[in-house]
Structures are given as structure tokens and as C-alpha cells.
N, C-alpha and C positions, 0 to 999 in steps of 0.2 A: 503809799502804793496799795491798790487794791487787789487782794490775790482770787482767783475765779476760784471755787472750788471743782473738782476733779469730777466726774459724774458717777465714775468706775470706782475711787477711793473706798478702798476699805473693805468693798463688795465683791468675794471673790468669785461667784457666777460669772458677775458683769466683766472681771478679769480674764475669765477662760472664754467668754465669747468675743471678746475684742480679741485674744491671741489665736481663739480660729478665724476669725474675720481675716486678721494678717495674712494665715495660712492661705484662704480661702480667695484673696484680694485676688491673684490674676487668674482663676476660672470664674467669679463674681465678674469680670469686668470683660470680659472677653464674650462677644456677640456669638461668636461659633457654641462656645463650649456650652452657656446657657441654652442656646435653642438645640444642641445636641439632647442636651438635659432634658427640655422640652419635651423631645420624641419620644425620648424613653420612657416619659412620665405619662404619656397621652397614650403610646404606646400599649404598657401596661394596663392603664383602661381600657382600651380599647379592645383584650383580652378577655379581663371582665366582663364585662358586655357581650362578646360576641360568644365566648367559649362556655359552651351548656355547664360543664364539670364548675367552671368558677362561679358560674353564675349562681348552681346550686348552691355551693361553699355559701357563696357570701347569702343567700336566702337563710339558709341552715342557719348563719352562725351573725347573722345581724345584730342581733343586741349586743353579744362580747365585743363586737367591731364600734356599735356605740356609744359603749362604753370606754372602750380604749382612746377613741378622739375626744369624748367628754373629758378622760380624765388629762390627757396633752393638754387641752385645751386649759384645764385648771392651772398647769404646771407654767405653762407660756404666758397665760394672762395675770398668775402670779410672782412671774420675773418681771412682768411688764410692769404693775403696779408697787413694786415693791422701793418705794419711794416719797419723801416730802411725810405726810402724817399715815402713812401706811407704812411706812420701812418697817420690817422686821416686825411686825404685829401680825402674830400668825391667823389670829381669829379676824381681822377685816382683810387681809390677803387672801383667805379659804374663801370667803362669803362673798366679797366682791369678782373673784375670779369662775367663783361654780356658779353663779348669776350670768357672768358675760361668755359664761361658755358654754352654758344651756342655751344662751341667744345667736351663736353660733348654728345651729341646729334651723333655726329660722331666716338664715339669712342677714342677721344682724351682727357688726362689730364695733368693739371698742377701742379701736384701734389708737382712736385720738387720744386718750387717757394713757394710753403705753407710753414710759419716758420717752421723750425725743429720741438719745444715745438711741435707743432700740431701732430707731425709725432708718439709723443708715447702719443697720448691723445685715449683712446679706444674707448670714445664715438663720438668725433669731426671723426677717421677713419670709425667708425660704420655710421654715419647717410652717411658722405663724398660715404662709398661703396655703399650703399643702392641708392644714389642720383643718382650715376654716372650708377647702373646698370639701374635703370629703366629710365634714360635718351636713354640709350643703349636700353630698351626692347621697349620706345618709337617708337624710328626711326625701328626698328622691325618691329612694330605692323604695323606702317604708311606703309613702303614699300611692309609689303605683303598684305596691303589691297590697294595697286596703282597696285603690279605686280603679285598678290598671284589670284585674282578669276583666270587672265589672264592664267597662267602658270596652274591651275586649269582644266581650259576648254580646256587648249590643251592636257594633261595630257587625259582627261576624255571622249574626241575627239577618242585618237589613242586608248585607252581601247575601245572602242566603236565599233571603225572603224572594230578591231580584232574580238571582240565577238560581235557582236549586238544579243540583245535580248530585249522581250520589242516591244514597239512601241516609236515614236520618236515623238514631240509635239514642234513643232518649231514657236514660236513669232518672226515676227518681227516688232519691237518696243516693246518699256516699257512703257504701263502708266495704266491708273486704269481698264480700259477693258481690258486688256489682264490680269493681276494680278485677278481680279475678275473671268474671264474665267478659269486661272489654277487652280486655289484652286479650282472650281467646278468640276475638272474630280478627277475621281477614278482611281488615282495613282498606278499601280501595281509596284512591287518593284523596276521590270529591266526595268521601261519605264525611258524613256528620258526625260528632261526639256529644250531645250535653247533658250535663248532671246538674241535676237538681236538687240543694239541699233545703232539706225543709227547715223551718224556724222551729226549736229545741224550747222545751217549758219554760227551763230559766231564764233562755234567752227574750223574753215576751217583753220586756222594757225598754225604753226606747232605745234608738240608735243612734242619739246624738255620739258624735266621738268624743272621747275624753283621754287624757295622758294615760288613765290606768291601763287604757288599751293596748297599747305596744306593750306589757307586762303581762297580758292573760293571751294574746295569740299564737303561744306555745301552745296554750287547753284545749285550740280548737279539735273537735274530734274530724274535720277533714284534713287538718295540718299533712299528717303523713303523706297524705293522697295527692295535694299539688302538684308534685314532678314528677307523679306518673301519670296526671292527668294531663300535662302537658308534655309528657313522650308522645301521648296520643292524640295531642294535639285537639284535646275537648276544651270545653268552653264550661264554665262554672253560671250558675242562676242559683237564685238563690228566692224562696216564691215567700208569699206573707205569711200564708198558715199552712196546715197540712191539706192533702183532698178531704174529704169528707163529704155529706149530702147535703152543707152550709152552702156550697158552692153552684149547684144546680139553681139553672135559670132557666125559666121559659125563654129568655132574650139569645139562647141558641150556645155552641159552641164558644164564642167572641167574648159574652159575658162572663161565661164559666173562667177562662186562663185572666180576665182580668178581674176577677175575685181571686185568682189564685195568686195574682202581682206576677204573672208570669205573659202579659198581655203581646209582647211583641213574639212569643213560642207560640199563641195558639195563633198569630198569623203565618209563620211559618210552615207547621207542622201539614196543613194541608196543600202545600203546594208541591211537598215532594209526593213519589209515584208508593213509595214504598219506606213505612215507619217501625219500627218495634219498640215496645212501651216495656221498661223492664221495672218491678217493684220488688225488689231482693232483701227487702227489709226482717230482720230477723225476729222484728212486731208484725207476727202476722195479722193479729188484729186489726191494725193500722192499715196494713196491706188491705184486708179485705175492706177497709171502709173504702178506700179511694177503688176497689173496684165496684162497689156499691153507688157510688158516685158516679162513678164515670159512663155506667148499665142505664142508671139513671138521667144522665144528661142527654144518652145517645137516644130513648126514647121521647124526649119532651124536645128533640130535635126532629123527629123525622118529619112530623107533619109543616116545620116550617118550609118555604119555600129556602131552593138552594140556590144562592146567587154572589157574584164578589163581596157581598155586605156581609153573607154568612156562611164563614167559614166551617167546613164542614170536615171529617176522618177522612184519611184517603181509603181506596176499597180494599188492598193490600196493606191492613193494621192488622199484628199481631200483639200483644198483650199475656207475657210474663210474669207470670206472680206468685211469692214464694207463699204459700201456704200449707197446713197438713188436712188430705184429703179425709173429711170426717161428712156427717148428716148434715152440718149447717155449713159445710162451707161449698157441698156441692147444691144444699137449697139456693143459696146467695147467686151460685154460678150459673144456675139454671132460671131467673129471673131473664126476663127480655131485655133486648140490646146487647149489641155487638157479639149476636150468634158467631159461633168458631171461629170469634178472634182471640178468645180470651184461652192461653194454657196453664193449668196449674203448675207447680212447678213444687212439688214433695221431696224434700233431701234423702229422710231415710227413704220413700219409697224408689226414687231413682238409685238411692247408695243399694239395694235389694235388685232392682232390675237390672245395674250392673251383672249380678252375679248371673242373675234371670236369662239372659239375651246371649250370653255367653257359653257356646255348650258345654267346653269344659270343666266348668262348673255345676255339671249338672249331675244330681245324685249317681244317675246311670253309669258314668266313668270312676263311681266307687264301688261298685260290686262285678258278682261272677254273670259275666253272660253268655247265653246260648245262643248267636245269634242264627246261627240256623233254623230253631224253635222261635225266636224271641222274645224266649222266658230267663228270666232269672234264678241265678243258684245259692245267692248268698242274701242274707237281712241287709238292711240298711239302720244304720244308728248314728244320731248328732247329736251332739252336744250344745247349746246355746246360753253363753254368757251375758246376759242382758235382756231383759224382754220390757223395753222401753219401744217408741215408734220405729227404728231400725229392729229391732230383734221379732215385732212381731210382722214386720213384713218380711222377713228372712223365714220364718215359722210359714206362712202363707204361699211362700214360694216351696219349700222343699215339700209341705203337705202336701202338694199339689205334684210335684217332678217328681216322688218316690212311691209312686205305685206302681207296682208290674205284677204278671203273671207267674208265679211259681212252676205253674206244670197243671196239667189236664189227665184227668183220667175219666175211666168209663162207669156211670153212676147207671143205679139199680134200672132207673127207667131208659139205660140205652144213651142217651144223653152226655155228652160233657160235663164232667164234674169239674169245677176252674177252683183251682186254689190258688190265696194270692200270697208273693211273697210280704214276708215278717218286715217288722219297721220300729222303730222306738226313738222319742224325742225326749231328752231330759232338757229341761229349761232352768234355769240358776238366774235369781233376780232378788234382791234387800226386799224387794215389795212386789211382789208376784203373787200375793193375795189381790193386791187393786188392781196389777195387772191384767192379772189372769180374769176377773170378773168381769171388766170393761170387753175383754177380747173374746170371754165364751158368749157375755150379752152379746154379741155384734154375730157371732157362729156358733148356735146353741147346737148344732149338729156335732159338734167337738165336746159337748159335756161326756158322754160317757167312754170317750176313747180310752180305754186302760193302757194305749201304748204310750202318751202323752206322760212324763212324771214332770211336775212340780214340786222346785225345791228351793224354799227362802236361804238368803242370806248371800255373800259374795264370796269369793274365793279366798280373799286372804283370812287367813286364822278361823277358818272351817275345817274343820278336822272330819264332819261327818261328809263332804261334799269331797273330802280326797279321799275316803274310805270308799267312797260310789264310785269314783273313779278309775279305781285301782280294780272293781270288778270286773267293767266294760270294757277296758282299755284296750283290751286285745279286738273287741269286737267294733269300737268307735270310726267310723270312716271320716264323720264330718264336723269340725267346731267351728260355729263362730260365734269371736269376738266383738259386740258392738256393746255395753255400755254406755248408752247414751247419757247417763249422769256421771258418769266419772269419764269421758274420751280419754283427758291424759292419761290414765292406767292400761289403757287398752293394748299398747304395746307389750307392757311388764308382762301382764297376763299372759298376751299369746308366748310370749318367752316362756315362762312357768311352765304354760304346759304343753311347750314343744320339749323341754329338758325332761320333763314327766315322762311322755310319749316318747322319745327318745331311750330311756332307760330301763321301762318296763315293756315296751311292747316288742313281739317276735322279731318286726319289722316297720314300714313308715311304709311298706304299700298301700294303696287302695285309699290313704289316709292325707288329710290335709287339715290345715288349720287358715280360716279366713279372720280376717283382722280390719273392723275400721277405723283409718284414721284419717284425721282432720288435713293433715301438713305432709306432703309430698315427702321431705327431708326425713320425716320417721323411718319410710322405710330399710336406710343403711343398719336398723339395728335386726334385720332378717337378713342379713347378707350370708351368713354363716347357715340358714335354716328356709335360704330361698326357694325348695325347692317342694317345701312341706308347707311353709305359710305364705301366706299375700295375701298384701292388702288391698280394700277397695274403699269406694266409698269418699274419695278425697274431696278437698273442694276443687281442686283442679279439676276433676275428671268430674264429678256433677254437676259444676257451675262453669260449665265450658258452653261456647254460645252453637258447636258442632250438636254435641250430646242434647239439649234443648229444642234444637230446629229440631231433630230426628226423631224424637220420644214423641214433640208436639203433632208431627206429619202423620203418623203412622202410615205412611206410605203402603207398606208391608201387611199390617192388622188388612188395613182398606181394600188393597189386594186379593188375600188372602178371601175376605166377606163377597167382594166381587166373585169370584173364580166358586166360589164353594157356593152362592147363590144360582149358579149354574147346573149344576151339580146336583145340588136340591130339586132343581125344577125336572131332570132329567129322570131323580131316581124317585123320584114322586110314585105313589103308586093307590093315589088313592085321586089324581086328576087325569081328565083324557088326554090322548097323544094330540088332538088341537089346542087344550089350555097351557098344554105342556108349552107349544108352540108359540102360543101368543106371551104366553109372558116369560118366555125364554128371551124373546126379539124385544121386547120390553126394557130386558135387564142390558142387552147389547147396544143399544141406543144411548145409554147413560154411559160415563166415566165411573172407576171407581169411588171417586170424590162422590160425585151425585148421587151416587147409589147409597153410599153410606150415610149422607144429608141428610136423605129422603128417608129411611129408616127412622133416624132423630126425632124428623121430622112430622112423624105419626103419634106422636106424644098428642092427643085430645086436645088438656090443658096442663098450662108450663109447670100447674103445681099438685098435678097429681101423683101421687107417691107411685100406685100399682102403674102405672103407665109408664114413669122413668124407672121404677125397677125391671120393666119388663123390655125396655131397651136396654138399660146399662146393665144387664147379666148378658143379653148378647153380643155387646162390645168385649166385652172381657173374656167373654169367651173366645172372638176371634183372636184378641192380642194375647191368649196366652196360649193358643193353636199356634201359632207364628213363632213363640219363643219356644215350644215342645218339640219341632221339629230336628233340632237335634239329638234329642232322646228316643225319637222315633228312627230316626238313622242309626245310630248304636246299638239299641237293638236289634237293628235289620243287618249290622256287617256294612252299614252304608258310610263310615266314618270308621277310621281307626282309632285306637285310646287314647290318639295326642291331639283327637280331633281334626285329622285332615282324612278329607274326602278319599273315598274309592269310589272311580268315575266306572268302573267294570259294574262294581258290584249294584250302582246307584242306576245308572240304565236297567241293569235284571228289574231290581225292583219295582220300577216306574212300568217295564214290560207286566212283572208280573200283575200289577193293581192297573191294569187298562182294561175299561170293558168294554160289550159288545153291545149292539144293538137293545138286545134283551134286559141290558143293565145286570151281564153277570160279567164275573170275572174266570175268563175260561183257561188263562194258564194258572188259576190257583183251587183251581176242584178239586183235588183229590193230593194225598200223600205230603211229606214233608211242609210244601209250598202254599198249600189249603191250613196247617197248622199255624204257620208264620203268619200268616194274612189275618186268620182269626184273631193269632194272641195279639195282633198289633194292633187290629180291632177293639178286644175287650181293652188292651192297659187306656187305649183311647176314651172309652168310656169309662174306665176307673179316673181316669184322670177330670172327665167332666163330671161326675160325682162330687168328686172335693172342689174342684171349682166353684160349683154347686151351694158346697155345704160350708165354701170360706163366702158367701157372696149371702149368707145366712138361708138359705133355701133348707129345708126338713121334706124329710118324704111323706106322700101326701096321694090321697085320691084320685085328685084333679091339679089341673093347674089354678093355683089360686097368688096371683101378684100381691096380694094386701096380708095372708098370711103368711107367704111364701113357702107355699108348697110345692111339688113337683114329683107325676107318679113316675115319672123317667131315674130319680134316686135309688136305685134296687142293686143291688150286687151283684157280680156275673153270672152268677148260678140260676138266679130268678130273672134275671134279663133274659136267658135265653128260652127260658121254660114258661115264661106268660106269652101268651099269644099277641096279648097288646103291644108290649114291649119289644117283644122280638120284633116285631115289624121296624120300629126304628137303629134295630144294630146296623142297617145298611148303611145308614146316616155315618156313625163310626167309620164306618170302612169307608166309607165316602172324603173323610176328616185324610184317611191315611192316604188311599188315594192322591188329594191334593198336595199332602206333604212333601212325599216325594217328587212331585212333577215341581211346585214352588222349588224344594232345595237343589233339583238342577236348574233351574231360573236362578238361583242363589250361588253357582258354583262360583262366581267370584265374589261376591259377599265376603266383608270382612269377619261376616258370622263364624267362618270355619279359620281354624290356621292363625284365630286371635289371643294374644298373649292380652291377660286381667289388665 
């Protein structure tokens, strides 16, 4: 008699799956209970898939997932094989089963090889299908997240290309400024999103794919950025090389994006009405090449003919680009092509113009004022921790907002004697030797200011830097904190020395501490000293795409130049009442926009220095008239100390500075109201002095734009006492004039009534 042998004999896995199979025998056999099974199984996928949170998960956490079915996979195909000259041989059981479960992955089984017994086991088939499908849903998943955004964005490309609608918002590069920047625009439904990562050094070898892959695209440095790239529904590109001036061709626009491998974007990008090009790269180097590129292409394009074959900018291109404003980067800017599309885009000097724009912030709401005179009764002192590019545009800003009028008296010759109030800046920096050298070359009118102190080293384990402070303390109104090479300390600091401040001084009047930091989230640790420190400066609030349009517009400044070129022509006093006429109706004919163009636009040649210096000190001069204007209300009684408007008081003043035919001012002749008007006149001219003297301008003979001199530099004493000079104080009062009439055009302005 021949005995079979047993298949399960001996083997006691094969025991426990034949005794759930038992178990298992009437829902294995029953049509309902399997295709219940079914639903819930597909079901569950079907979760996956459609539900964002899981979707993330399984993106997130891909390799752990398979890894887990690889190693199932080992354990299932070494129950299967564990038979005939494989039994119990652990070393050809590992090797043959991580072989057929790695091929699992592909699509491949070795099913045939699994003992038979296996083949009618329901539950060993059931876990085996399940293993094998989501090995399969695995390699899925991974390939349309290597070839799925790609095939995505060409897909979303030619939809585009066909209909555009919308506006188009095109990054190039990925990293937390641009990511920061798009989540802050107001997405309408048909706008566009896409980013553009550029190809990384290391990255320069080919792109064949290899297994190492799926183990290094955790490193990627966009990794992070995918799902919020797709919250917003952008589309990923990915171009050959960087921009640069490799890429310019005479063969127009078309050629340029298809040297950049970005060929199907520059067929797009002209068909929508309205583009913004953002390069938020924290290499500003690189930044400025691809605007040097792009300056570049846009002229070796003009003279081609425009037609479907050559794609051209739409006329509504703006162009973002993070750089710091210095000599070469505004020579580069000033090169031809794509006149005022291009804005720069300065972190510290925007984290500075926060404080700038903001009147509460302005020195004036830290001292005693008279505002019936509006002169000042008390010094101004600040403290500045850091004089990196944040610390010396905060320096630039307060030189410029802390001059006022002390008081007038009657000097020998009958005349006004103007004395101006007291001021002092201590500056604290590791290297404020290099600092301070780069910043007095740049404003050599600042060498001999003895209010100015200079003091090496940093705060922690300075003994002589708390001994200085412990003198001022009672007299310090204003600190800020910007280290720009240590940011993370910046918090500690302003702690430090609000506990200082806190302990030694009478009170926390008059007195505040400003703080920049990087991360929103810092500020819970001023929650206790809210009311003394805040911060600015964040990236939210700089790289917000609101703050950007608004900085680049200057709507305001442009205004402002408009309104006060009127003004000029009015109080002119050295043209007749017909030139006055004719190019009064001159300037009416034009928009603000145009007017200010056309200015620019008297530049001779693009690379004359005296000619763009002798434009861009009167731009700056308009845009820091615009931002002074609440210093001029505070001193007039025209704003209260928490910075909300008084509408009583701001009418008087706009009455009192209206003039008359004669171009005088007849409700301020004489008695109290002739004092206010003056002193708001000279602080006006002290303040276009330092302007002046931060824009490197020295007092001088004549006007001379290549030495930069300028005989209008003189102090109010000598202002009013040269015949030359005096003739222009009306201009001042002219300045103030406007002010007031703009800040009731401004009364709903978020300028007043705005919390940092």
C-alpha cells in the first residue's frame, strides 16, 4: 500500500492556516460575504484617493508603506516556498522570497512556485492578493508622483495656452519666500500658479532614473513645498539651467524659454492680459543675472516684428526681484528693457519701511510736544542693536523723522534765531568698524555728527555696553533690535532689555522696544511686554504679495509729485503768470503715472550717474514726503498719540496753510498760527537736509549731481538769513501745505488708526 504523504505534516504554519481556512470556510464560500468584503476593500481605496488628508499620509509616508508590503511579501513567499529542497533552509527561503517580492513591485508573480496546498488556502490567496495589489498600487503611487505633477503641468499648460483666463503668477524657484508670497495673493479661481525649479549644481548628471532614487527623494529641497503647492493648486516645471545671458537670442522670446526647457511656458505666458514674474531667491546674485537676462532679451526683441510665430510680454508685466538696493544693483536695473516692470524687492529695507509708513512708529510719538508751536520740548535717543542691512536702513529712517524745532527766539539782527531740538544714536554691532565705514562712504555728511556713538561688540557679556546703558536709560525712547547675523537672538535680546528697562527706568512712557523677527510664532514670547515691544519685519508681512503691489505702486509718492508739481508752478516766483499758465495746463493733461514717467524719463543717457542721481534724490524725496506726513500732523495737533486723526483740528490746518491769489498764507500772518506754520516749515526743511545728507549729498556752492553738492544744505538759521536761500523756504511751506490737504484725502487710509 502506498501512503501519500501529508503536505501540512510536521509543518506547523501550514497547520494554523489549514485551521483558519476551516474557520474561515463559510465566508470564503459564500458570494455575499466575499463581495461585501470587496466593497469595503475598494471602499477604503477609494478613501485614499479621493480624501486630500490620506492622500498626504500615504505621500508623507510612502517608503515605510513599502517597505511593509516588501517585507509581507518576504514572509508570504517564504511560506510558499518552504518546501521539496527549500524546506527549512533559511538562507534560500530569504533570497528566493526578497527576489519574488521585489518583483511584486513590477507587476510580476510567482505564484506557480507557491506549494499547491497554498493555491486552495483562502486566506494565505486573500492576504497573498491584497499584498501583490498594493505592491502594484505602490509603484503607482511612486511613478505618478516622479512623472504625474510633470505630465500635470503640461496637460494644464496646453488647457491654458487654449483658454487663458485669470492672471498668471509665475515663481521662479521654490523655497519659503515664494511659498510665503503665494499663499498671500487672493487667488481667483482661473488665475494661474507655476513654479519653477531651477536645476541645483549637484543635480547636473543625467536624469536617467535609477532604484537609488526612491531613497534620495526625501533630500529633495522642494519636498516640503508639494502640498502646499497643491492646496494652491500650482503646477511644478522644472527648466534645464538657471536664467542667465546664455539664454538670450536674437530668435526673439520663443527661443529664449526653449533654451530655458521651459518651451511650452513661454508659449503661454503671452497669451494671458496680465503676468507677475517673482524671483525671491535668497541668491541674489542669481536673481540679478536672470534680470540681466531677461533686460537683455526684452531689447534684442523689440526690433523683431510681433506676430503668432513670436511670442512676445504681455503690456501688463510686473517683475519681482529680491535683491539689496546698493550701486550695482540699481546700475543693472537701469540698463534698457522692460522700463517699470521691474520692482526690487529689499527685505531689510521693506522690514525698515514698515516702521517708515506707519506713524506710530514715528520718533515724534516719543517725545514732549507743543503742538500749538510745533516745536518740541524733550531730545530724542535710540538705541540700535545691530547695524547690518536692517539696522542701517532703521538708522536712515529715524535720521531722517527725528528732527524738529526746539523753539525760536529773537537774534541780535531782529531775525529768528531757530534752535533745533537734541538727538543721539548709539549704534551696538561685533563689526561696526566695517559697518560703519561702508555706511559713512555711502553719507559722508554723517562723519562728523558727534551725536552718532559707535560701539563694537554685542550685548551678551558686555559689561561696558550695560554700564552705557544704565546712563541713558532714563532718557532712551527708542531700541531696535535687528541683528541681522544672529536673527535667532533677536527675541532674547529685546527680552533682556525690556527686563533692564523695566527695572531701572522711572517709567515705560515715551519708550518702546522694536524687534525683528523672521517667524510670526515668536511673537507669543512679548505677550507679557506687548505693550512696550513689537515686532516687525516678518516674512509674512514683507513677502506678502498686498505689501509688494503697494511698495512697487507708489501710488501715493506719484500723487503726492503730481499735486506738489502744481504747487511749484504756482509758487514759482521767478516765471511769468503765462509760463506759470502754460505749464501748469501741461502738468493737468497728464496722469500721475505720466507725470512721474516723464521725469525718469529726462535721464539724457541710461548710464549717466549725474543725471540718475539728479532723478532719484527727487523720487525719494517725494516717497519720504508721503511717509513724514504723520509727523507733520502730530506736531500740528492733527492726530492724537495713539495716532487717530482729529478731523476739527485737521480742517483748521488745511484752512490755516490755503493760500491766496498772491501765493500767501493769510490766516497764518501774524501771532501763534504764523509760529506753527513756520516751525512746520523749517522741521520740513530739516528733514530734507538729512534726506539730503543719507542720499550722500554735502553742502556746496552750486548744484553739482557728480560731486553731489547742494547750496539748499544750510541750517535754519542760515536758511532764513541768505537771500538766496530764503527765497526757497516757500517751497517748504509748500511741502506742508500739501501734507495736510493729502492726509484729509488720506482720512480713511489704513496709514492712521494702524496696529505694526
Amino acid at each position: 500500500m502506498t501512503h501519500v504523504a501529508d503536505p501540512t505534516a510536521g509543518n506547523p504554519i501550514d497547520h494554523a492556516i489549514a485551521g483558519w481556512d476551516q474557520e474561515w470556510a463559510e465566508l470564503s464560500s459564500n458570494p455575499c460575504d466575499t463581495g461585501l468584503l470587496a466593497i469595503v476593500f475598494f471602499g477604503l481605496l477609494a478613501i485614499c484617493l479621493l480624501n486630500r488628508g490620506c492622500r498626504k499620509f500615504i505621500f508623507r509616508h510612502l517608503k515605510t508603506i513599502a517597505c511593509m508590503v516588501f517585507l509581507t511579501g518576504i514572509v508570504l513567499y517564504a511560506i510558499g516556498f518552504n518546501e521539496l529542497g527549500s524546506r527549512n533552509n533559511l538562507l534560500v527561503l530569504l533570497l528566493r522570497a526578497s527576489v519574488s517580492s521585489l518583483e511584486m513591485f513590477v507587476s510580476e508573480s510567482d505564484m506557480l512556485e507557491v506549494k499547491h496546498s497554498l493555491h486552495d488556502s483562502p486566506l494565505y490567496m486573500t492576504v497573498f492578493a491584497i499584498t501583490h495589489f498594493s505592491a502594484v498600487f505602490v509603484s503607482a503611487i511612486f511613478i505618478l508622483r516622479l512623472f504625474g505633477l510633470k505630465l500635470l503641468a503640461m496637460a494644464t499648460l496646453w488647457l491654458k495656452r487654449c483658454f487663458p483666463q485669470g492672471n498668471l503668477y509665475l515663481f521662479w524657484d521654490i523655497n519659503p519666500h515664494t511659498m510665503t508670497l503665494a499663499e498671500s495673493i487672493r487667488k481667483e479661481r482661473n488665475d494661474l500658479f507655476v513654479f519653477v525649479k531651477s536645476p541645483e549644481e549637484h543635480h547636473a548628471h543625467s536624469s536617467r532614473f535609477t532604484f537609488s532614487h526612491f531613497f534620495q527623494t526625501s533630500h529633495s529641497d522642494i519636498e516640503p513645498y508639494v502640498d502646499r503647492i497643491e492646496d494652491l493648486k500650482g503646477i511644478i516645471l522644472t527648466s534645464k539651467q538657471k536664467m542667465d545671458m546664455n539664454l538670450t537670442d536674437a530668435g526673439g522670446w520663443d527661443a529664449f524659454y526653449r533654451k530655458l526647457g521651459c518651451k511650452q511656458l513661454g508659449k503661454v505666458i503671452p497669451r494671458y492680459k496680465k503676468v507677475e514674474f517673482f524671483f525671491l531667491s535668497d541668491d541674489r546674485q542669481a536673481n540679478i543675472k536672470a534680470i540681466g537676462a531677461l533686460k537683455r532679451q526684452a531689447v534684442l526683441n523689440r526690433n523683431r516684428p510681433q506676430d503668432g510665430r513670436c511670442p512676445s510680454h504681455p503690456q501688463d508685466l510686473h517683475i519681482y526681484v529680491h535683491v539689496q538696493r546698493d550701486h550695482f544693483t540699481q546700475g543693472i536695473l537701469s540698463n534698457p528693457g522692460l522700463e517699470y516692470r521691474i520692482h526690487p524687492v529689499d527685505s531689510s529695507l521693506l522690514a525698515a519701511l514698515q516702521l517708515k509708513e506707519n506713524g506710530r512708529n514715528h520718533p515724534i510719538h516719543f517725545v514732549d510736544i507743543d503742538t500749538a508751536t510745533g516745536t518740541v520740548a524733550s531730545p530724542f535717543t535710540a538705541l540700535l542693536i545691530g547695524f547690518g542691512p536692517t539696522g542701517r536702513d532703521i538708522l536712515r529712517f529715524l535720521y531722517e523723522f527725528s528732527l524738529f524745532v526746539k523753539g525760536t527766539t529773537e537774534g541780535a539782527d531782529g531775525m529768528p534765531l531757530v534752535q533745533e531740538q537734541a538727538r543721539r544714536f548709539i549704534i551696538l554691532d561685533p563689526q561696526i568698524e566695517s559697518h560703519k565705514t561702508e555706511f559713512l562712504n555711502s553719507a559722508p555728511a554723517l562723519r562728523d555728527k558727534d551725536f552718532i556713538e559707535w560701539m563694537e561688540g554685542t550685548v551678551s557679556g558686555n559689561q561696558t555696553f550695560w554700564n552705557r546703558l544704565h546712563t541713558i536709560i532714563n532718557d532712551l525712547n527708542y531700541i531696535v533690535v535687528a541683528p541681522d547675523q544672529a536673527p535667532d537672538k533677536a527675541a532674547d535680546i529685546a527680552l533682556q532689555l525690556f527686563e533692564f528697562a523695566h527695572r531701572y527706568r522711572k517709567n515705560l512712557d515715551k519708550f518702546r522696544i522694536y524687534v525683528r523677527l523672521e517667524e510670526e510664532g515668536s511673537r507669543q514670547a512679548f505677550f507679557q511686554a506687548k505693550d512696550v515691544i513689537q515686532a516687525f519685519g516678518t516674512e509674512r508681512a514683507i513677502f506678502s504679495h498686498r505689501n509688494l503691489a503697494t511698495v512697487s505702486e507708489e501710488n501715493d509718492a506719484k500723487d503726492f509729485f503730481y499735486q506738489y508739481s502744481l504747487i511749484a508752478q504756482e509758487i514759482d516766483t521767478w516765471a511769468t503768470d503765462e509760463e506759470k499758465k502754460q505749464r501748469t495746463e501741461q502738468i493737468r493733461q497728464q496722469t500721475a503715472e505720466a507725470l512721474w514717467r516723464s521725469r525718469r524719463e529726462r535721464i539724457t543717457h541710461p548710464h549717466d550717474p549725474e543725471s540718475e542721481t539728479n532723478i532719484a534724490y527727487q523720487e525719494e524725496q517725494d516717497r519720504s514726503n508721503v511717509c513724514h506726513i504723520p509727523t507733520k500732523l502730530a506736531l500740528a495737533g492733527g492726530v492724537t498719540p495713539d495716532n487717530r486723526l482729529n478731523p476739527a483740528r485737521l480742517n483748521y490746518l488745511v484752512k490755516l496753510t490755503t493760500r491766496n491769489e498772491r501765493n500767501e498764507y493769510p490766516n497764518a500772518r501774524e501771532g501763534i498760527d504764523k509760529q506753527l506754520l513756520d516751525n512746520l516749515s523749517l522741521t520740513e526743511h530739516l528733514r530734507w537736509n538729512a534726506k539730503m545728507e543719507l542720499l550722500g549729498f554735502v553742502p556746496g556752492p552750486a548744484k553739482d549731481f557728480r560731486k553731489k553738492t547742494h547750496p539748499c544744505i544750510v541750517d535754519c538759521n542760515e536758511l532764513i538769513r541768505n537771500e538766496k536761500t530764503r527765497s526757497t523756504f516757500i517751497y517748504d511751506t509748500g511741502v506742508v501745505e500739501l501734507s495736510f490737504r493729502k492726509a484729509r484725502q488720506q482720512a480713511s487710509s489704513t496709514r492712521y488708526e494702524q496696529p505694526l
